[in-house]
N, C-alpha and C positions, 0 to 999 in steps of 0.2 A: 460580475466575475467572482466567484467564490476565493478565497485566498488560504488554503491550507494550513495549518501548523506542524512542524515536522512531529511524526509520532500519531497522529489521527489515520483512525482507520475511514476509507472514502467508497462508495462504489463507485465502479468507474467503469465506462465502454471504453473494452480494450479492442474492439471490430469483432465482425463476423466469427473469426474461428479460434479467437482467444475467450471471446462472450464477456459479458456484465460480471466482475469479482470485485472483492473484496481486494484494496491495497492499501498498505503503507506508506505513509507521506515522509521521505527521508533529506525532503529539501528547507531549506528555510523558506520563512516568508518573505513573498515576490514583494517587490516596491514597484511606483510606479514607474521606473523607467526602465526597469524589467522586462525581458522578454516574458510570455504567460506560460512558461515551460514548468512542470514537476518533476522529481526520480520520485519512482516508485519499489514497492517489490511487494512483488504479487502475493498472493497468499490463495493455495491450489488445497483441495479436498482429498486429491491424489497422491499421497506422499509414498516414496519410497526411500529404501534405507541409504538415505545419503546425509553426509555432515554440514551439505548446503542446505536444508530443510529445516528448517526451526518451527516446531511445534509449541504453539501457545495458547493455554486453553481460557476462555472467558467468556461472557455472557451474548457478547454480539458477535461471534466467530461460529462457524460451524467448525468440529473438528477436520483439524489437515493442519497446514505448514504454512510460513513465511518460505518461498521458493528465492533464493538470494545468488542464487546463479542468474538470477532471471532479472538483473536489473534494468529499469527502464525511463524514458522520458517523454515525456507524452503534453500535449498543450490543456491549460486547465479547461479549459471548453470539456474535455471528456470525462470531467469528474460530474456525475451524478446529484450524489447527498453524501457526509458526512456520519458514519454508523457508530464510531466511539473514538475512545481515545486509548495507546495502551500507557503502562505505566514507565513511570521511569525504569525499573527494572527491568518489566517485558523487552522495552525498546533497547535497555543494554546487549539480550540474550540477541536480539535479530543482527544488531550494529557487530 
């Protein structure tokens, strides 16, 4: 079971009609007597001009947004691979 660090970018199968993206790990690390649950927030290629939309540019990101209206929780089972990490700063601009 992969155990996330909050601030690591993951992909992640969000189903059929949300598709395989790029998310934000905003939870801490599960222990073991934890349920295997994450928050996330997605990060969409489709941005439009809203204040919920954090655009952050970097080497493993395609350009688009952190979408933070769009928060979520999801069992780790749906985390893919682990694509990067942001920084402490990126991760202030989304929080």
């Amino acid at each position: 079971m992969p155990n996330p660090q909050r601030g690591e970018i993951w992909l992640v199968d969000l189903g059929m009609t949300a598709k395989v993206r790029p998310c934000l790990v905003l939870s801490v690390p599960i222990l073991e007597q934890d349920r295997a649950l994450i928050t996330l927030i997605p990060h969409t290629t489709s941005t439009r001009n809203s204040r919920f939309k954090v655009s952050i540019e970097n080497r493993f990101l395609r350009p688009g947004a952190f979408d933070t209206q769009n928060i979520i929780t999801i069992p780790t089972i749906k985390l893919l691979r682990k694509i990067g990490t942001l920084s402490v700063s990126d991760l202030s601009l989304v929080e």
